[in-house]
C-alpha positions in Angstrom: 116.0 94.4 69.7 114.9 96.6 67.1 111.7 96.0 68.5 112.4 97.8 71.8 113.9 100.8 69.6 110.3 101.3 67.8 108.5 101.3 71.2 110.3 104.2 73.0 109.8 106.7 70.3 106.0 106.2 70.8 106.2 106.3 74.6 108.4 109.4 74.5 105.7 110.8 72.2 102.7 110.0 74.2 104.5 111.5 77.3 104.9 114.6 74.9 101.3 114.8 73.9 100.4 113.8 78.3 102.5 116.9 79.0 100.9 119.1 76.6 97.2 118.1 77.7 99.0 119.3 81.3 100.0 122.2 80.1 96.5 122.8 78.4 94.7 122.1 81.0 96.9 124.5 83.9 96.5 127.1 81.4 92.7 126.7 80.9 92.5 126.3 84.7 94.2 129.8 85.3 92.1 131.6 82.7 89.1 130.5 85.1 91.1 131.8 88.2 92.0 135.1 86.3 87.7 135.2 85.1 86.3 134.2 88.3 88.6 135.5 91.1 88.3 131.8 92.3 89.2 128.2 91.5 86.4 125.8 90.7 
């Protein structure tokens, strides 16, 4: 249904947006390893 074809683009676009906060966060998370030495 054209239904279903309007839904996927949004969940392939929040799965986009979840692996950028990912990404954002790992990267935010080694900046604190590479300041402190350690991981909180």
């Amino acid at each position: 249904m054209i239904d279903g074809d309007n839904i996927s683009p949004d969940k392939i676009l929040k799965i986009n947006i979840g692996s950028i906060n990912i990404f954002l966060f790992i990267s935010f998370y080694f900046i604190r390893i590479n300041t402190f030495g350690i991981v909180f």
